[in-house]
C-alpha positions in Angstrom: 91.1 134.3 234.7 93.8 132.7 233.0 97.3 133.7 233.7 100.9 133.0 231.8 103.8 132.6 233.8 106.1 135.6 232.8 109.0 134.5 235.3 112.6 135.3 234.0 114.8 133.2 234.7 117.6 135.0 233.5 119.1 136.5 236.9 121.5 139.2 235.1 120.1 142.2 233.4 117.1 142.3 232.4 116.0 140.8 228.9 114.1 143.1 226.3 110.0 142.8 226.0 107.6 144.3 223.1 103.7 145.1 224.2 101.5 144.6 221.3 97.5 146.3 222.2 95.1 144.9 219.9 92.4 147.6 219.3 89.5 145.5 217.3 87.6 148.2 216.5 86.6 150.0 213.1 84.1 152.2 211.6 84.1 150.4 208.1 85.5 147.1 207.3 88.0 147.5 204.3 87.1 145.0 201.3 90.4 143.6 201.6 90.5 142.7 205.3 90.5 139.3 206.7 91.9 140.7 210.5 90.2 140.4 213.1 88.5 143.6 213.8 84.7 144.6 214.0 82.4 147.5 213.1 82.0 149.4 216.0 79.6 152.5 216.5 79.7 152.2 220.3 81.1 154.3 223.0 80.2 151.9 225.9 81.4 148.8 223.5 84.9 150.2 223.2 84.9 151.5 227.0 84.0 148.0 227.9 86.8 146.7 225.9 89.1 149.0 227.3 88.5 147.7 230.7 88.8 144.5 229.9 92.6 145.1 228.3 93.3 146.6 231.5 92.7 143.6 233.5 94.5 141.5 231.3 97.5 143.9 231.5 97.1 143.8 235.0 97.0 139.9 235.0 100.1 139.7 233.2 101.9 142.0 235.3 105.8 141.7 235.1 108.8 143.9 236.6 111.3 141.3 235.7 112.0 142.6 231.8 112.4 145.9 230.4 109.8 146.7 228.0 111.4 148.9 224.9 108.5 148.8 222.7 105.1 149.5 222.7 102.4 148.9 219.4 98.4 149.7 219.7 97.8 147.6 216.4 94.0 146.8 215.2 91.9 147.6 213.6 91.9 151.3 214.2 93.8 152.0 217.7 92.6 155.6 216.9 88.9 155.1 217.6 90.2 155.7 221.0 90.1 158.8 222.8 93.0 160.5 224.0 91.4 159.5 227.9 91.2 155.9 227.5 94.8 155.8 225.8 95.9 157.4 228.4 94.3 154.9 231.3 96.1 152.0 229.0 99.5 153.5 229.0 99.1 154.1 232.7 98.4 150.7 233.5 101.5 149.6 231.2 103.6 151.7 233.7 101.8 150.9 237.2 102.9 146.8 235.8 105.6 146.5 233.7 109.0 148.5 233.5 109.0 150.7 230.4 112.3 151.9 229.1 112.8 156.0 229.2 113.5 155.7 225.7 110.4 152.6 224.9 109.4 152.8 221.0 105.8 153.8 221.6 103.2 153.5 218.3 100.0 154.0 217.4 98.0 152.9 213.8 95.8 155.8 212.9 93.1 156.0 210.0 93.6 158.9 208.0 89.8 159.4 208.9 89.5 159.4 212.8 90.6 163.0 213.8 90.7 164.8 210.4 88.9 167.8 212.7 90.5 167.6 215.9 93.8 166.1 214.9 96.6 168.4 216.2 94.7 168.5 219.1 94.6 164.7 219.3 98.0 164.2 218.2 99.6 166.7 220.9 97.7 164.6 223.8 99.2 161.2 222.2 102.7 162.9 222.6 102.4 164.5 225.5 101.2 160.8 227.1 104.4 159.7 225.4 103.3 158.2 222.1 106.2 158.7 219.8 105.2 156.9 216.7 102.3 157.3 214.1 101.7 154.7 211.7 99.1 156.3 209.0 97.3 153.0 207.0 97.1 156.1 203.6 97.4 152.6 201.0 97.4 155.0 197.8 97.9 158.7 196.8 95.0 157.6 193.9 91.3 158.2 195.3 89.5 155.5 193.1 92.2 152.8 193.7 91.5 153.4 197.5 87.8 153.6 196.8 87.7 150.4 195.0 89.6 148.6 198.0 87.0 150.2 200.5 89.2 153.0 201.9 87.2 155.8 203.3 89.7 158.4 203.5 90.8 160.7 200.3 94.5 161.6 199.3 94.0 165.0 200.5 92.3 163.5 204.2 95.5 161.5 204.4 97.7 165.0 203.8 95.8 166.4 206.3 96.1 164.3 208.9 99.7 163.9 208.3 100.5 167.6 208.7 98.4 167.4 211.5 101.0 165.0 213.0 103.6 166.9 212.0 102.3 169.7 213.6 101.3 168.4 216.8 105.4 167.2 217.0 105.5 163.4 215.6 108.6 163.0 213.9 108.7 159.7 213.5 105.9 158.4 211.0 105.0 155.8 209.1 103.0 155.3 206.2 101.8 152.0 204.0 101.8 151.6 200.4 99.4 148.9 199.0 100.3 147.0 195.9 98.3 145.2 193.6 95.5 147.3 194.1 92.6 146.2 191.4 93.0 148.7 188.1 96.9 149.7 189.5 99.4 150.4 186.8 102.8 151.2 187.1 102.2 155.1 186.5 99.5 155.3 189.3 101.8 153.1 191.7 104.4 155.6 190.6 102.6 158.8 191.1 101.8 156.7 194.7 105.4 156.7 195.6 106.1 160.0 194.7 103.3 161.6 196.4 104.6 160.0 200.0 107.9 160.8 199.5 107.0 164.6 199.5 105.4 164.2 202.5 108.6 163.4 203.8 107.6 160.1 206.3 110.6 158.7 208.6 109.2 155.1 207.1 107.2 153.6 204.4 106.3 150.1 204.1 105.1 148.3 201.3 102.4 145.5 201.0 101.1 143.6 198.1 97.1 143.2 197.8 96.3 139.4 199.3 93.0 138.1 198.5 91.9 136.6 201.4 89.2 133.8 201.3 86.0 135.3 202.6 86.5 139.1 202.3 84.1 141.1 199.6 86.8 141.6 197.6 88.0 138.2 197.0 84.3 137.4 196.0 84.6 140.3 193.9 87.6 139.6 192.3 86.6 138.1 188.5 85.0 142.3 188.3 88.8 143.5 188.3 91.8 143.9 186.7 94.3 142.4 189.0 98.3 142.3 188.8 99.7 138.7 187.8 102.9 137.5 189.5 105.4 139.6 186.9 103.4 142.6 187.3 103.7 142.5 190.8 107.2 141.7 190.7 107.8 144.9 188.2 105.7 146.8 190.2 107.9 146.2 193.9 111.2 146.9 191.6 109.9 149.9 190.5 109.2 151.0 194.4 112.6 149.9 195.5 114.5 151.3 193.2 112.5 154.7 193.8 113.2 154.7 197.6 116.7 153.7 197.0 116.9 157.0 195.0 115.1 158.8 198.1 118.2 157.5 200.4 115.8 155.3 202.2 117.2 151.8 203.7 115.6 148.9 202.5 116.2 147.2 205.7 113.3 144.4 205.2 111.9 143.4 202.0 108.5 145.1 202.6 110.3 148.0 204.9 112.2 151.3 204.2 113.4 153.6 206.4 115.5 156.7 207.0 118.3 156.1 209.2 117.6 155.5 212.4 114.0 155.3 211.8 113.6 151.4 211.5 110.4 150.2 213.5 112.1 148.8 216.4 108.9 146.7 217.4 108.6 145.0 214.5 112.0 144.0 214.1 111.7 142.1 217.5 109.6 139.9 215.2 111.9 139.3 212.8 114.9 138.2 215.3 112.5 136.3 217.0 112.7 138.5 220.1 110.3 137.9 222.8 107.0 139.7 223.1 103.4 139.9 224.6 99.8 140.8 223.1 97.2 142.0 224.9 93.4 142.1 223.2 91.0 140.2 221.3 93.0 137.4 219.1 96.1 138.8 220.2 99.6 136.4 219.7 102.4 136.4 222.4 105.8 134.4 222.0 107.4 134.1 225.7 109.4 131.6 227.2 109.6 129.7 224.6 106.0 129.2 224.4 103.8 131.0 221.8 100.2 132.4 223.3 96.9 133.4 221.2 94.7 135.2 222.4 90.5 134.3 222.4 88.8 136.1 219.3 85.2 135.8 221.1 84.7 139.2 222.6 82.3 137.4 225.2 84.8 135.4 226.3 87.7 138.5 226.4 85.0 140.6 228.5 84.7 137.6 231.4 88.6 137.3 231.4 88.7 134.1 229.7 91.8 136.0 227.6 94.0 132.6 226.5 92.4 130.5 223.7 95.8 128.4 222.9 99.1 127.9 224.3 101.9 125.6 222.3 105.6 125.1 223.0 107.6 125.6 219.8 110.4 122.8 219.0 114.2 124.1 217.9 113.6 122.7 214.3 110.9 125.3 214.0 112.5 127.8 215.7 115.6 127.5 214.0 113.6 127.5 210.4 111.7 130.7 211.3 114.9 132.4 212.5 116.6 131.7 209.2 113.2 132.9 207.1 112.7 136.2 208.7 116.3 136.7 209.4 117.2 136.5 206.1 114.3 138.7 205.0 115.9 141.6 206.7 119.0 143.5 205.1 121.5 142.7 208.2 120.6 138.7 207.2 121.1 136.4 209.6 124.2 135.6 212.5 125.9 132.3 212.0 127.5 132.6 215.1 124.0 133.1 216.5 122.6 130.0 214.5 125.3 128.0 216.6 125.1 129.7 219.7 121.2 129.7 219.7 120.6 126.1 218.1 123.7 124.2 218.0 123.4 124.3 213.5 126.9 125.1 211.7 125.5 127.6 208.8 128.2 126.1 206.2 127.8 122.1 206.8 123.9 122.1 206.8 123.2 124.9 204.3 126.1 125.8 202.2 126.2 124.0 199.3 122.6 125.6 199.0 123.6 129.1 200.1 127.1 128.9 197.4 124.7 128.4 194.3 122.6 131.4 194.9 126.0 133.5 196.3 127.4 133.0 192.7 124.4 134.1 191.2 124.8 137.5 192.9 121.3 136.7 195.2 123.4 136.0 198.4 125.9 137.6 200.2 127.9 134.9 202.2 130.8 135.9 204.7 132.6 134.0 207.4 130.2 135.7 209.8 126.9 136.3 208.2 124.5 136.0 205.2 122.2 138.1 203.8 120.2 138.9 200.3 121.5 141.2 198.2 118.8 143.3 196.1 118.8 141.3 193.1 117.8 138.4 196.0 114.6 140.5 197.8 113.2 140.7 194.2 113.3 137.1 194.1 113.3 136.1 197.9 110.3 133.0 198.0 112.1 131.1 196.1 115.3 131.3 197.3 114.3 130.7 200.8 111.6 127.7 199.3 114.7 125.9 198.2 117.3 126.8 201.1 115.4 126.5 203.5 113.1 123.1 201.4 109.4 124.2 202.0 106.8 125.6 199.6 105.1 128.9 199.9 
């Protein structure tokens, strides 16, 4: 069994922790996804698997930090039932300390519990589950068709008003771009169509071919967006959920206030955090984890597949890159506090040319993209921050 040290050494109060549960397991594999996550028609394959995370959760057992969020990620974390969630988020309790007030989510496929679902929605918040996040893609049934969805518009509406029903007030849903045969009228229609369902959060992905997947070996058959269509295509979606007095707190995130995904924004600061599950990635202590993806291997406890310590040039570089992809930008007091770098002598003749442009907003305390700088974010970080995407 293979164990991290999760020892803080900070003696004073006790530092912040996200969970991330990988749940591998789907009942179609979408065209588009290079994750790992696995076809699974099993009961006893996915009761097995549950066991297993609850050994490794008791392996990395730790009172020391206060966990404040909680993400079953996958795959489709709602394959499970409503028992074997419950046996997870038990053994979370019985080892770590969770926060009264934790950020608890759960992905769902609009598919999983289209005939039980305010049944199997009330049982996920009365075990404390307080956040859905619905993968719906499209509000068009042939573009989610042709990228292997299973679910129709009106399944997705249902299981939404399921949620609603069953008490979730706090929901997010994704909106795919790039889709193959998207136009700006169906993206449009998209948009407009989960606004009036009225989600706390919505974010927004653009289609990646990944090497390997059917689509990507499909992809001469289809009409896909170029670069500028793309880039119309995410103005068009900003400037809509701008309209809808949604935040664009992260270029790919809006939000209501208050509603910001609080786990996922422990990413972006670079906070710490530990996955459990199949190919799962931890960053603790200074030390980043990744999990085995051979489900042989996760089943005997052999959990750890790689273990690397992570220098202060490239944790300083990612702190700048997903700092400034968020709308609070990044700390330059924190830069110097957390890596000894004065903002202005190593990056401000940089930072002034796209400031002037109107892509920067540069204070004496912080920095940040303006709007005009999201649209055009890769290559302003590609030449602050002198790497290629």
């Amino acid at each position: 069994m293979t164990m991290i040290n999760l020892k803080n050494t900070n003696e004073k109060a006790p530092r912040k922790l996200g969970l991330y549960l990988h749940i591998p397991f789907c009942r179609t594999k979408c065209l588009y996804c290079d994750f790992c996550s696995f076809v699974s028609r099993e009961d006893e394959e996915r009761e097995q698997y549950v066991r297993a995370l609850i050994t490794e959760i008791e392996g990395k057992r730790n009172y020391e930090y206060l966990v404040d969020t909680v993400y079953f990620g996958g795959g489709t974390p709602s394959l499970l039932t409503k028992e074997q969630i419950a046996r997870i988020l038990s053994a979370l309790r019985e080892n770590f300390s969770i926060s009264p007030n934790a950020e608890i989510t759960l992905e769902c496929n609009p598919m999983t519990h289209l005939d039980d679902g305010e049944e199997y929605f009330g049982a996920l918040r009365a075990l404390g589950v307080n956040r859905l996040s619905l993968g719906i893609q499209s509000a068009n049934d042939m573009e989610l068709k042709l990228i292997g969805r299973r679910h129709s518009f009106e399944d997705a509406k249902k299981t939404f008003l399921a949620a609603r029903t069953a008490g979730f007030d706090n929901t997010s849903i994704d909106l795919m771009l790039g889709i193959p045969s998207q136009t700006v009228a169906s993206l449009k229609e998209s948009v407009n169509e989960f606004l009036k369902l009225g989600a706390e959060h919505i974010s927004i992905y653009s289609l990646q071919l990944e090497e390997g997947t059917p689509l990507y070996k499909m992809r001469e058959k289809y009409d896909l967006a170029d670069d500028d269509a793309a880039a119309d295509m995410y103005e068009m979606v900003v400037k809509i959920m701008r309209e809808a007095n949604y935040c664009h707190y992260e270029i790919s995130n809006f939000a209501k206030e208050g509603r910001e995904s609080r786990h996922n924004s422990k990413y972006w600061r670079l906070d710490e955090y530990l996955g459990f599950g199949l190919a799962a990635h931890s960053d603790f202590g200074g030390k980043r984890f990744e999990n085995t993806r051979n489900m042989e291997k996760y089943f005997s406890g052999e959990w750890l597949e790689s273990e690397y310590e992570i220098s202060a040039s490239e944790r300083e570089f990612e702190f700048l890159m997903l700092g400034l992809r968020t709308s609070a930008g990044i700390s330059k007091n924190e830069l110097l506090r957390r890596f000894g770098v004065d903002f202005n002598m190593k990056y401000g003749a940089k930072v002034e040319k796209f400031a002037n442009a109107g892509y920067l907003c540069d204070n004496v305390e912080r920095v940040m993209l303006t709007e005009r700088g999201f649209e055009v974010s890769n290559s302003i970080l590609s030449e602050i921050l002198d790497f290629n995407y």
